[in-house]
Biopython code that builds the backbone (N, CA, C, O; Angstrom):
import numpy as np
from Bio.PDB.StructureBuilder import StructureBuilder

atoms = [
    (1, "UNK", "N", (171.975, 89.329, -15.617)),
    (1, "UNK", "CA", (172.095, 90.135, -16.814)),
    (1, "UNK", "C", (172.162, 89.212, -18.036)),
    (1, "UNK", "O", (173.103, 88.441, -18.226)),
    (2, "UNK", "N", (171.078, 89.340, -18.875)),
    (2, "UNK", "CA", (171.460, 88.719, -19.971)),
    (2, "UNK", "C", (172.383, 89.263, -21.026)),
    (2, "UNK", "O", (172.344, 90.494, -21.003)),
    (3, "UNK", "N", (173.077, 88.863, -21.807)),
    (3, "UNK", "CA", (173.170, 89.351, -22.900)),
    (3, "UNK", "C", (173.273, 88.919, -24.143)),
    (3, "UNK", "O", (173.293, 87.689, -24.194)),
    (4, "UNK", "N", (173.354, 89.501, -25.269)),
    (4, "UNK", "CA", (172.905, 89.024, -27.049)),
    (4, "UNK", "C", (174.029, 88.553, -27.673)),
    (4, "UNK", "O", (174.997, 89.258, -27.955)),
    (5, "UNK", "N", (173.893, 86.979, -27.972)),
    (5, "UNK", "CA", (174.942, 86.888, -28.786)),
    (5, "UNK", "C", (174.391, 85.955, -30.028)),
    (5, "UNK", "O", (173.217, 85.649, -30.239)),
    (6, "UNK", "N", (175.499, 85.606, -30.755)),
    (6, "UNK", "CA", (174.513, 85.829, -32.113)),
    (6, "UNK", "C", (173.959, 84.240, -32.149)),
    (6, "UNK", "O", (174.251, 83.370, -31.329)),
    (7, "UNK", "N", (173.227, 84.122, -33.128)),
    (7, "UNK", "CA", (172.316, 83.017, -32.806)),
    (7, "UNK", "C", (173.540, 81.245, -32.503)),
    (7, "UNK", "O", (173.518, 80.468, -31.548)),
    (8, "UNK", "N", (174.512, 81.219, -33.903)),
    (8, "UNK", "CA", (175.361, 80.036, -33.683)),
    (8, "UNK", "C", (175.880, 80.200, -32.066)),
    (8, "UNK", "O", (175.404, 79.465, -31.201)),
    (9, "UNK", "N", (176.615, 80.946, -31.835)),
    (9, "UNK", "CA", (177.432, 81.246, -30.453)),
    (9, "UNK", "C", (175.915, 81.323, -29.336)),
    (9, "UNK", "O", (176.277, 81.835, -28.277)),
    (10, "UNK", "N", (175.145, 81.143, -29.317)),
    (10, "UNK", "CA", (174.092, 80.976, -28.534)),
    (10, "UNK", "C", (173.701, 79.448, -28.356)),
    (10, "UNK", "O", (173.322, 78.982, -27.282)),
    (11, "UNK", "N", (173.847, 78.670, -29.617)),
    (11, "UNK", "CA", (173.331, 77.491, -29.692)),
    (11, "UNK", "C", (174.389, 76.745, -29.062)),
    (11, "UNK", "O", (174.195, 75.827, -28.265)),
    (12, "UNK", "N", (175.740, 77.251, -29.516)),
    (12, "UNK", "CA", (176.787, 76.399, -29.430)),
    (12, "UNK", "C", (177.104, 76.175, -27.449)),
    (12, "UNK", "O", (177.461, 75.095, -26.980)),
    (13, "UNK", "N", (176.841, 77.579, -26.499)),
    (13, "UNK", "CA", (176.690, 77.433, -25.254)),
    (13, "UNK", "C", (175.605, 76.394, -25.032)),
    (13, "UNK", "O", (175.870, 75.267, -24.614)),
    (14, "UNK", "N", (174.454, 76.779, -25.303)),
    (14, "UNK", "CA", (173.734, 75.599, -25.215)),
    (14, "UNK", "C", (173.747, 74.144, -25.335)),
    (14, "UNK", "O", (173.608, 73.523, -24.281)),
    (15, "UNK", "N", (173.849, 73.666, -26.114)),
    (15, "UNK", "CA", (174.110, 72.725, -26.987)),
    (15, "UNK", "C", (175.117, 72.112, -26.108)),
    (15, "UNK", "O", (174.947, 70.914, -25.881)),
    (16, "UNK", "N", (175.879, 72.544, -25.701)),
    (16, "UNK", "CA", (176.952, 71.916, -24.819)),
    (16, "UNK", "C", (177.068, 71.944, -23.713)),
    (16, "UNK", "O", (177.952, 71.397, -23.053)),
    (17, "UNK", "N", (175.821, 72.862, -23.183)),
    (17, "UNK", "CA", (175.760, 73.077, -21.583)),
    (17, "UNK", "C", (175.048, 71.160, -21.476)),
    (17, "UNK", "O", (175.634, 70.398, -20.708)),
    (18, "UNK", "N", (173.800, 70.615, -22.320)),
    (18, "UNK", "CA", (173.030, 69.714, -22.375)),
    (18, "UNK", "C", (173.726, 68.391, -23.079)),
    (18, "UNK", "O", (173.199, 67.279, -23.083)),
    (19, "UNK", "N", (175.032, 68.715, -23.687)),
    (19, "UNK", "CA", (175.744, 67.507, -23.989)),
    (19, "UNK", "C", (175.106, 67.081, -25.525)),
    (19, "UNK", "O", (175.238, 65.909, -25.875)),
    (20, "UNK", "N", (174.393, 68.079, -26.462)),
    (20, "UNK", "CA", (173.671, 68.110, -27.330)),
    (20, "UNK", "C", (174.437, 67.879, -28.760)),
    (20, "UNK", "O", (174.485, 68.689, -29.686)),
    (21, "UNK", "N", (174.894, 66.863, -28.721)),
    (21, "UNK", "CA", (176.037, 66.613, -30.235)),
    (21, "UNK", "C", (175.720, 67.608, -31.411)),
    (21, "UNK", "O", (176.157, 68.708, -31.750)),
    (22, "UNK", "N", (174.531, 66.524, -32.000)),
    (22, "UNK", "CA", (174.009, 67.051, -33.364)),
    (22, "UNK", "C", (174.019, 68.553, -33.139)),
    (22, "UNK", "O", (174.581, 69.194, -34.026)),
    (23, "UNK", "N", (173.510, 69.235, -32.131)),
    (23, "UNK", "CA", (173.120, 70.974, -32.365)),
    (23, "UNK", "C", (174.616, 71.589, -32.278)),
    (23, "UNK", "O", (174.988, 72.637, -32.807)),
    (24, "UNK", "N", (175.433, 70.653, -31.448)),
    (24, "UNK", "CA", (176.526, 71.110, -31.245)),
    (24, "UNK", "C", (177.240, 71.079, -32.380)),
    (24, "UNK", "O", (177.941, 72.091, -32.422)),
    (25, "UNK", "N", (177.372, 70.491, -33.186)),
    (25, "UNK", "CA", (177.488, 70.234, -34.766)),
    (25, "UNK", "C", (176.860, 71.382, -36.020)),
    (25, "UNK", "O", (177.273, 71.675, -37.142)),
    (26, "UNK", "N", (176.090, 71.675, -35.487)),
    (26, "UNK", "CA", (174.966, 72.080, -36.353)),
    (26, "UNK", "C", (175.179, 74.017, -36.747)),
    (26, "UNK", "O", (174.809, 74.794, -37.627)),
    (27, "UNK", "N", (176.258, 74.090, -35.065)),
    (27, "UNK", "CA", (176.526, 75.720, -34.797)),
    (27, "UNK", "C", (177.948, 75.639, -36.211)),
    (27, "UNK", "O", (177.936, 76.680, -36.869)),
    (28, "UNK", "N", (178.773, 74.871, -36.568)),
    (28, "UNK", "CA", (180.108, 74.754, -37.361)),
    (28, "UNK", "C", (180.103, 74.785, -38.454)),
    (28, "UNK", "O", (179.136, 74.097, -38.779)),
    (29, "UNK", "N", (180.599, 75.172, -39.363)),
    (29, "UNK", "CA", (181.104, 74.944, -40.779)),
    (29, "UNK", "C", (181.344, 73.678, -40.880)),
    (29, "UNK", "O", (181.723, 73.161, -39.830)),
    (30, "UNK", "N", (181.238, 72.878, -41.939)),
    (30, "UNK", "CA", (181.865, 71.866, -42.442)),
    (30, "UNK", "C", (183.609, 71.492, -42.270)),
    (30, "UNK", "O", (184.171, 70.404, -42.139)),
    (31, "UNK", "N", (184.263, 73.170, -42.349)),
    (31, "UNK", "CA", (185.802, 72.624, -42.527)),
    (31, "UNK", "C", (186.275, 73.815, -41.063)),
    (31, "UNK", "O", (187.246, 74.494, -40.730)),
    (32, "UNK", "N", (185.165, 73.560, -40.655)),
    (32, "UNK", "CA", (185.684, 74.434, -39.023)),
    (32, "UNK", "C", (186.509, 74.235, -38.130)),
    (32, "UNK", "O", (185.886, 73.486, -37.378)),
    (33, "UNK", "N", (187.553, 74.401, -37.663)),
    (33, "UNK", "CA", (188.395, 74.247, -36.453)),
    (33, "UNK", "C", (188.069, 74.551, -35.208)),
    (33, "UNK", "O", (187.637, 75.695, -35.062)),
    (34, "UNK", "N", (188.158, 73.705, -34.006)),
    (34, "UNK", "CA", (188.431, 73.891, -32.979)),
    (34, "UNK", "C", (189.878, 74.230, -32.605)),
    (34, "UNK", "O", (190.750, 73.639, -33.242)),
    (35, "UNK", "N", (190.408, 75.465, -31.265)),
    (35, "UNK", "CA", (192.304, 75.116, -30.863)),
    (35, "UNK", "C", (191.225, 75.230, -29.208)),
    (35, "UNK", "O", (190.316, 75.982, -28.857)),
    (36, "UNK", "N", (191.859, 74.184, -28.628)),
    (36, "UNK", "CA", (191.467, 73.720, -27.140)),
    (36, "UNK", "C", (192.702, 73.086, -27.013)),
    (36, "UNK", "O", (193.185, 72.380, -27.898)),
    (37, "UNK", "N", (193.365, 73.375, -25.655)),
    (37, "UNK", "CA", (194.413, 72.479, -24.485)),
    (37, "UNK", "C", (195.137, 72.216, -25.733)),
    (37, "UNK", "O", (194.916, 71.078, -26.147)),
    (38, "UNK", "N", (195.996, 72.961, -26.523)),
    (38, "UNK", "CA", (196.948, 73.126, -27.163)),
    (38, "UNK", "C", (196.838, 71.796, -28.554)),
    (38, "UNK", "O", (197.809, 71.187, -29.003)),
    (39, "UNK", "N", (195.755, 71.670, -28.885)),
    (39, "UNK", "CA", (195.289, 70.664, -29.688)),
    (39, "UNK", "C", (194.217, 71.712, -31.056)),
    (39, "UNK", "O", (193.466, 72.575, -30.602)),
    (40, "UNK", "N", (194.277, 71.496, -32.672)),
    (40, "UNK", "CA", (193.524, 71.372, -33.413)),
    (40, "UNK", "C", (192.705, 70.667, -33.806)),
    (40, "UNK", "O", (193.027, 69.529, -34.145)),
    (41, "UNK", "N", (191.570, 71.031, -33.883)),
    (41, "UNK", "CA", (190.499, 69.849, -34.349)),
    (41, "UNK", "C", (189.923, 70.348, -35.523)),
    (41, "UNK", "O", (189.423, 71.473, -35.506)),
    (42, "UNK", "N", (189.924, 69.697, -36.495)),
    (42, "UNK", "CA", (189.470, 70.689, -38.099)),
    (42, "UNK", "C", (188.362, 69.412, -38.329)),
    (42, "UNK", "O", (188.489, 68.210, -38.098)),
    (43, "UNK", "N", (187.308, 70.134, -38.842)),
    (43, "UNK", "CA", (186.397, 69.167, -39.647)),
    (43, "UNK", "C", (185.067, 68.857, -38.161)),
    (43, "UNK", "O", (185.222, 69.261, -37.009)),
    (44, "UNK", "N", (184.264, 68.324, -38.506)),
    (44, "UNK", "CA", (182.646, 68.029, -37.759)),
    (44, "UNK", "C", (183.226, 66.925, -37.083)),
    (44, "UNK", "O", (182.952, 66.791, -35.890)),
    (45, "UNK", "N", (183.942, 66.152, -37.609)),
    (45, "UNK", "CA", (183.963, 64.474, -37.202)),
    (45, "UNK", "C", (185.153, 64.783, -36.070)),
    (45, "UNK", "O", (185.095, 63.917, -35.197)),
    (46, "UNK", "N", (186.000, 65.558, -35.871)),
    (46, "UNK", "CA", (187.314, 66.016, -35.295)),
    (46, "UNK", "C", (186.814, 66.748, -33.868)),
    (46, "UNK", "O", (187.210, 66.604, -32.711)),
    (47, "UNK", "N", (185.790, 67.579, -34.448)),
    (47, "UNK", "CA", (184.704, 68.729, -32.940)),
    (47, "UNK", "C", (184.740, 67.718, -32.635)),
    (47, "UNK", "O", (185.761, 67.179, -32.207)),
    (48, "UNK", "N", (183.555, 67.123, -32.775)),
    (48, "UNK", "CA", (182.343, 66.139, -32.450)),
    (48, "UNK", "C", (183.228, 65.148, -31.249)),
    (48, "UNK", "O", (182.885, 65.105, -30.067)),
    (49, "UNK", "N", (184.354, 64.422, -31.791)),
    (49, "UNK", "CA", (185.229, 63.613, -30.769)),
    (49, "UNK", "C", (185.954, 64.898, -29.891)),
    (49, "UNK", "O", (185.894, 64.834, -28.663)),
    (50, "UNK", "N", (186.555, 65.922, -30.459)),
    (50, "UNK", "CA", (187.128, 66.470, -29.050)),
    (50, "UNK", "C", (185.981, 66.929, -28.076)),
    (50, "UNK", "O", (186.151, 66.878, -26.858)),
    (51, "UNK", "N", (184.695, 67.423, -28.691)),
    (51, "UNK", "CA", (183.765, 67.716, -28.051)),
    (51, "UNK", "C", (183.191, 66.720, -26.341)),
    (51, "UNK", "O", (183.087, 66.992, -25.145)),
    (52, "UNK", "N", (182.967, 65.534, -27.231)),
    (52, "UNK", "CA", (182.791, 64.304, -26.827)),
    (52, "UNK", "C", (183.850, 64.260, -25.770)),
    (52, "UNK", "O", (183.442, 64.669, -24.683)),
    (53, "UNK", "N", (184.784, 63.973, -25.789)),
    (53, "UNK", "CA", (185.962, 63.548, -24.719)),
    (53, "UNK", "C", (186.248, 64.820, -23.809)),
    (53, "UNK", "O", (186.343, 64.401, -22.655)),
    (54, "UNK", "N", (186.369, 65.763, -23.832)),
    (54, "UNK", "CA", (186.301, 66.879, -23.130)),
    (54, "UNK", "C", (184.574, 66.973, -22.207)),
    (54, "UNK", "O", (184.469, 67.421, -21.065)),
    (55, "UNK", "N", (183.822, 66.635, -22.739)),
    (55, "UNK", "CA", (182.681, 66.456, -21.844)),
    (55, "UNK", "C", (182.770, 65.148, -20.844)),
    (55, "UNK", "O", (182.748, 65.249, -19.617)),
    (56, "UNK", "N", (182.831, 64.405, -21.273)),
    (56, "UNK", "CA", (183.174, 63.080, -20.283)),
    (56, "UNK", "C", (184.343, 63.245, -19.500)),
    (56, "UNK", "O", (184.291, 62.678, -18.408)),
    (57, "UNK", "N", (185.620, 64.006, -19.817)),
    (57, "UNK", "CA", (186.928, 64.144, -18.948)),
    (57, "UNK", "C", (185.943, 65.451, -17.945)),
    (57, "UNK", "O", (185.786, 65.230, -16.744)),
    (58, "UNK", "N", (185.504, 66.410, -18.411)),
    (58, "UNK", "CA", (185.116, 67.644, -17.041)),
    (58, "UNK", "C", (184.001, 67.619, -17.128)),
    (58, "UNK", "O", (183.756, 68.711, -16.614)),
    (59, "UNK", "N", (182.794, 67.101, -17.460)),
    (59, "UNK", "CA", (181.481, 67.270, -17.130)),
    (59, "UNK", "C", (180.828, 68.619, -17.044)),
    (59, "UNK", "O", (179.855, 68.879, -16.336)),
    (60, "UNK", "N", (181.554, 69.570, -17.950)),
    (60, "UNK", "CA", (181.462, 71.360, -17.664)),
    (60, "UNK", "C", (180.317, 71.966, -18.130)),
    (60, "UNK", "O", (179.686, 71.384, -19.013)),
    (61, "UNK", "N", (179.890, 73.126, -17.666)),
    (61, "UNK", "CA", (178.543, 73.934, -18.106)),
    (61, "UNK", "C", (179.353, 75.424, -18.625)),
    (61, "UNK", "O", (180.359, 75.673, -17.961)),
    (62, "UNK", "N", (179.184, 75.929, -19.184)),
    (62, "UNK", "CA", (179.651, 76.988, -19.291)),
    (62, "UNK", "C", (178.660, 78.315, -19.247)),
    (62, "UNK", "O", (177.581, 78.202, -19.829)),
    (63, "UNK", "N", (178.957, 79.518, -18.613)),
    (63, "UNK", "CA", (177.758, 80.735, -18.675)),
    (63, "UNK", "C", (178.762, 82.031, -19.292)),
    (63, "UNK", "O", (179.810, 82.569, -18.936)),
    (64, "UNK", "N", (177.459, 82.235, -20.802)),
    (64, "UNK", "CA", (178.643, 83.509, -21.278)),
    (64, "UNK", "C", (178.309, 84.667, -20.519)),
    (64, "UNK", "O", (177.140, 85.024, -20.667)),
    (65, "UNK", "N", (178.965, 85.316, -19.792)),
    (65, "UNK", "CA", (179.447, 86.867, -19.353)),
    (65, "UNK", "C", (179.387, 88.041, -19.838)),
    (65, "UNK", "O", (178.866, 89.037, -19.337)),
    (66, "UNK", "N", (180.006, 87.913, -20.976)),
    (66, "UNK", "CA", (180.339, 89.334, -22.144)),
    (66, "UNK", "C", (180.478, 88.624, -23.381)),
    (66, "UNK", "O", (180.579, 87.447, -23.725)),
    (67, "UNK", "N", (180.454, 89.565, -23.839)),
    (67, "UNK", "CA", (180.722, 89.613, -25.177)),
    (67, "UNK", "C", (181.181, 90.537, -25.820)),
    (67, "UNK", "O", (180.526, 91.561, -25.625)),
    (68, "UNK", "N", (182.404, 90.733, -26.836)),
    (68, "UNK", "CA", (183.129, 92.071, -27.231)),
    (68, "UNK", "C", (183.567, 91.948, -28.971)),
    (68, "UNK", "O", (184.084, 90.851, -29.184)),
    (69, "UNK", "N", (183.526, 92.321, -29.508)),
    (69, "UNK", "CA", (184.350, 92.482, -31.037)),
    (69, "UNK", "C", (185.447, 92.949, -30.771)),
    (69, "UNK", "O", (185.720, 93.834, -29.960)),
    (70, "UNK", "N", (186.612, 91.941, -31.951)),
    (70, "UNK", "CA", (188.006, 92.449, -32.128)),
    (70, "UNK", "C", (188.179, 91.885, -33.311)),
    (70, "UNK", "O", (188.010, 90.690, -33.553)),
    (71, "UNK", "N", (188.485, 92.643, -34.001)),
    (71, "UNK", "CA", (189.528, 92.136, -35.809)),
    (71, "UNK", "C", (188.608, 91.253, -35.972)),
    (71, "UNK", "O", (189.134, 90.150, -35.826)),
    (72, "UNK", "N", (187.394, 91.145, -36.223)),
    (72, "UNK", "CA", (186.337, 90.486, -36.632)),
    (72, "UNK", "C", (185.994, 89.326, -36.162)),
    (72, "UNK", "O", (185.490, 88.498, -36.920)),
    (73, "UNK", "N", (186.229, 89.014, -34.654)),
    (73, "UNK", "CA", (186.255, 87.819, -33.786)),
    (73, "UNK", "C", (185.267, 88.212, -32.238)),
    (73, "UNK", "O", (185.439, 88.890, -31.225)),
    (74, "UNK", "N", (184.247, 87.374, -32.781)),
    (74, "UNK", "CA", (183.697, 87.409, -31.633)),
    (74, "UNK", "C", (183.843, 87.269, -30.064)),
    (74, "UNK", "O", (182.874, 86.644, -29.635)),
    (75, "UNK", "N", (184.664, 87.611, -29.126)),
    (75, "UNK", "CA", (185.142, 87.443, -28.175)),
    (75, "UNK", "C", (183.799, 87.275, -26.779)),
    (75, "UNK", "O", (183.459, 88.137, -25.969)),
    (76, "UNK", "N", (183.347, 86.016, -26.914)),
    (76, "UNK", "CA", (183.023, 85.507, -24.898)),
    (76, "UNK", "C", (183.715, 85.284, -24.116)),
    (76, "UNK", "O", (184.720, 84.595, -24.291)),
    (77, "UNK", "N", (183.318, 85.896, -22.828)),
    (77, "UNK", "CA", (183.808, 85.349, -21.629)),
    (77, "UNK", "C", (183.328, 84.536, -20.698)),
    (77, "UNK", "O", (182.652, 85.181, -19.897)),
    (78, "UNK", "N", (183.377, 83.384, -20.444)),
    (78, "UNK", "CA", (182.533, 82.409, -20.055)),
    (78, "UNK", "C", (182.928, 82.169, -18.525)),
    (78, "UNK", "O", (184.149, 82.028, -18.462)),
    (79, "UNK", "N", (182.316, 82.072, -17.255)),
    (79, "UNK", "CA", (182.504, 80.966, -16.423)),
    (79, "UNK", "C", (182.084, 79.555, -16.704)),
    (79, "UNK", "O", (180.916, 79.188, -16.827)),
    (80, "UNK", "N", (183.246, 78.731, -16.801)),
    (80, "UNK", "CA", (182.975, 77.582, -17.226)),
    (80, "UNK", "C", (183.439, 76.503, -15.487)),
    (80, "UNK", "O", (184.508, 76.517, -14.878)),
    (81, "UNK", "N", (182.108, 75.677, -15.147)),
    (81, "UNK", "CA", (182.569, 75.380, -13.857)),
    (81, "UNK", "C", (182.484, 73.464, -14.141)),
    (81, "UNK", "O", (181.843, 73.243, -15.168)),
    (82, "UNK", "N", (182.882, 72.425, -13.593)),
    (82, "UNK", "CA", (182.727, 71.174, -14.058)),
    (82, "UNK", "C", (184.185, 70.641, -13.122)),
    (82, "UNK", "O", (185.064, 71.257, -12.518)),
    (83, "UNK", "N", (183.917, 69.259, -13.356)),
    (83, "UNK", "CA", (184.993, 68.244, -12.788)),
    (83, "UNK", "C", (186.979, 68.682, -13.077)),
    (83, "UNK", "O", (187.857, 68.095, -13.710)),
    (84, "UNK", "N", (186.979, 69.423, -12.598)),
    (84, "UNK", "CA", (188.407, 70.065, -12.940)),
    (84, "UNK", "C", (189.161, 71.050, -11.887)),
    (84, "UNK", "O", (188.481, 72.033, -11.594)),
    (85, "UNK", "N", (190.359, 70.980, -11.301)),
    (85, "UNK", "CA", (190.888, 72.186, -9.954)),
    (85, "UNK", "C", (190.446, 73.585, -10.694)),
    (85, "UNK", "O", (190.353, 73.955, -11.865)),
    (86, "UNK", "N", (190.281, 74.016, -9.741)),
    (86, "UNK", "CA", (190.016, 75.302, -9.306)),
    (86, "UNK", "C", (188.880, 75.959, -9.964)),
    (86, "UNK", "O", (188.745, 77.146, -10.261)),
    (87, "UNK", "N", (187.780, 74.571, -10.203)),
    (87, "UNK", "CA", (186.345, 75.216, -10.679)),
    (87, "UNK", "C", (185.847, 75.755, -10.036)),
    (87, "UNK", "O", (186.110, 75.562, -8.849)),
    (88, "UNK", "N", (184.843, 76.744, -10.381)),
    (88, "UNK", "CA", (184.587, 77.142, -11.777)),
    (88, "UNK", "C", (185.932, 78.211, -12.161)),
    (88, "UNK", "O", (186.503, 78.667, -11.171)),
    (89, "UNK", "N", (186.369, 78.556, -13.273)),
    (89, "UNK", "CA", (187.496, 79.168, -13.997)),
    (89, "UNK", "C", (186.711, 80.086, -14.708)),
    (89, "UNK", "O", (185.502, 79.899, -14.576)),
    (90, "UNK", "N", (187.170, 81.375, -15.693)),
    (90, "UNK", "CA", (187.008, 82.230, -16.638)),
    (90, "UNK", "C", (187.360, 81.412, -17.992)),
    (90, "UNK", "O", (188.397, 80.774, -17.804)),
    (91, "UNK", "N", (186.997, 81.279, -18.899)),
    (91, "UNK", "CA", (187.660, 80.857, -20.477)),
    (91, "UNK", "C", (187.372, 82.515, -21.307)),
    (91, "UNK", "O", (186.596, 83.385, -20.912)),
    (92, "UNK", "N", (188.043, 82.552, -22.225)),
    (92, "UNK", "CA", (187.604, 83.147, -23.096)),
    (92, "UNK", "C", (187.598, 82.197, -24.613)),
    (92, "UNK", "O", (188.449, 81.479, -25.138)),
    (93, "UNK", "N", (186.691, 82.455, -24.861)),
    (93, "UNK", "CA", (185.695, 81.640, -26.544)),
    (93, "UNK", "C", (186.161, 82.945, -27.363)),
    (93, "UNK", "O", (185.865, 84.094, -27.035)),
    (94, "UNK", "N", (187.145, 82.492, -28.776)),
    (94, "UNK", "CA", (187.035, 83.479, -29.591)),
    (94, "UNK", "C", (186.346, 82.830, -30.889)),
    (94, "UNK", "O", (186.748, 81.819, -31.465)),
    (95, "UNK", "N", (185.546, 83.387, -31.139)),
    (95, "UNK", "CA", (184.749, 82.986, -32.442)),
    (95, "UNK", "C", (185.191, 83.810, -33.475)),
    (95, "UNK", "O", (185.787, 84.871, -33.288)),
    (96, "UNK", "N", (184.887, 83.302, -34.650)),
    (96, "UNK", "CA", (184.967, 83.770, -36.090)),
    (96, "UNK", "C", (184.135, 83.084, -36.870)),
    (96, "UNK", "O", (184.441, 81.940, -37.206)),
    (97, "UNK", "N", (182.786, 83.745, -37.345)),
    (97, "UNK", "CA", (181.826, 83.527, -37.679)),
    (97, "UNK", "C", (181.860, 83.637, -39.170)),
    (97, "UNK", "O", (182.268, 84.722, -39.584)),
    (98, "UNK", "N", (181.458, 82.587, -40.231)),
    (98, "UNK", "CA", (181.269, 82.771, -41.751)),
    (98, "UNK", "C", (179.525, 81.981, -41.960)),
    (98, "UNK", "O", (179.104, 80.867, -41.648)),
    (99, "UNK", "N", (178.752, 83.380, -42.740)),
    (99, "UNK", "CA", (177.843, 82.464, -42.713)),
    (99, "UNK", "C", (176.925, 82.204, -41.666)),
    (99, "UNK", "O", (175.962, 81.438, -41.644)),
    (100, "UNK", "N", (177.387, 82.978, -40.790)),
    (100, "UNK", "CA", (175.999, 83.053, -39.286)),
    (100, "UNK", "C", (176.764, 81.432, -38.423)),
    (100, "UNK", "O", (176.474, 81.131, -37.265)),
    (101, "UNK", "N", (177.775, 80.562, -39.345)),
    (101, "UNK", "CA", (177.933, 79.271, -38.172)),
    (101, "UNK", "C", (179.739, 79.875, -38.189)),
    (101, "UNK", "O", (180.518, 80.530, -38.882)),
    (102, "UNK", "N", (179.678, 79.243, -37.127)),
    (102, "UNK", "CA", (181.237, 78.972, -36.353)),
    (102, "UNK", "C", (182.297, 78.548, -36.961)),
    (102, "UNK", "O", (182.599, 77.383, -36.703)),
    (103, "UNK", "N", (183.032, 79.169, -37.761)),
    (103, "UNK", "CA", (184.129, 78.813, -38.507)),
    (103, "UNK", "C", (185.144, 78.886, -38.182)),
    (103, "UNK", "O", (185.881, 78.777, -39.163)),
    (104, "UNK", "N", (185.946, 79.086, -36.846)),
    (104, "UNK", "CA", (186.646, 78.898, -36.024)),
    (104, "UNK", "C", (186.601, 79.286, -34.815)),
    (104, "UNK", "O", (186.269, 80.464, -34.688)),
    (105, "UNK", "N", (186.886, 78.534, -33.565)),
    (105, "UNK", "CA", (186.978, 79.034, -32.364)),
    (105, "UNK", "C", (188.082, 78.425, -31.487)),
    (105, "UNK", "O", (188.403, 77.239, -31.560)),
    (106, "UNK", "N", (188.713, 79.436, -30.544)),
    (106, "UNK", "CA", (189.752, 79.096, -29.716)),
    (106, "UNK", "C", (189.614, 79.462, -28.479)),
    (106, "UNK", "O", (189.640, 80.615, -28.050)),
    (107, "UNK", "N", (189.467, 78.493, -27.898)),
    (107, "UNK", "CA", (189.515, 78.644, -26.224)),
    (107, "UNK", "C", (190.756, 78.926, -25.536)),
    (107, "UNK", "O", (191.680, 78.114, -25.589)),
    (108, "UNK", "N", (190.836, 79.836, -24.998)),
    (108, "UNK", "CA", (191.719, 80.548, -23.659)),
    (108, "UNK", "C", (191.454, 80.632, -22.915)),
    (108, "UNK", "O", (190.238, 80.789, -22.798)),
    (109, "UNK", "N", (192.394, 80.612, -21.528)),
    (109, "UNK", "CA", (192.244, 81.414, -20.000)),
    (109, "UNK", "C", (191.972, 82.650, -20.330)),
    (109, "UNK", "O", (192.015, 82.920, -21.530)),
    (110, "UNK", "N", (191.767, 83.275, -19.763)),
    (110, "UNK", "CA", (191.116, 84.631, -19.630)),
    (110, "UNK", "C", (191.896, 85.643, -18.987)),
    (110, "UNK", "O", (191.437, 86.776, -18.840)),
]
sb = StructureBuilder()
sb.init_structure("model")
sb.init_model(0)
sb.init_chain("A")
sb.init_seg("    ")
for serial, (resi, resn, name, xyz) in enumerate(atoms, 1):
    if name == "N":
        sb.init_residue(resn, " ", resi, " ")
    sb.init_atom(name, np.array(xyz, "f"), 0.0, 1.0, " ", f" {name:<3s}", serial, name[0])
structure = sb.get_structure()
């Protein structure tokens, strides 16, 4: 089953399924935040390294599932499977989109 999600949150699965910096970059705002494993990352240069080190620590692919709206946050549900216990896992990706790019997102268990 496929399904539609909007073009940044499309690139940004991508982009990181292939380890793709620049595109992975390219889905964010300038003053965008990442919240991952109880950590903030604000700014391109901040992704870009947590991005970076989180790919080399789990080697992960992620496949989005669903997709839902809440309070203006794009909500995926991803199987995300890679070097880590009890892969593959559920995440949920909450996006908040300004501008068609990624102006904040927070990863959760699901």
């Amino acid at each position: 089953m496929t399904i539609e999600l909007p073009e940044s949150i499309k690139q940004y699965f991508s982009a990181g399924n292939i380890a793709d910096l620049q595109g992975l970059q390219d889905c964010f705002t300038k003053d965008a935040v990442v919240f991952d494993e109880g950590g903030a990352f604000r700014g391109l240069a901040a992704i870009a390294a947590w991005f970076s080190e989180a790919r080399q620590k789990y080697q992960f692919s992620a496949t989005p599932l669903s997709i839902t709206t809440k309070d203006q946050h794009q909500l995926v549900l991803a199987s995300v499977s890679g070097n880590f216990p009890g892969s593959p896992i559920q995440l949920q990706y909450a996006f908040l989109l300004h501008d068609d790019k990624i102006q904040s997102l927070q990863i959760s268990s699901s």
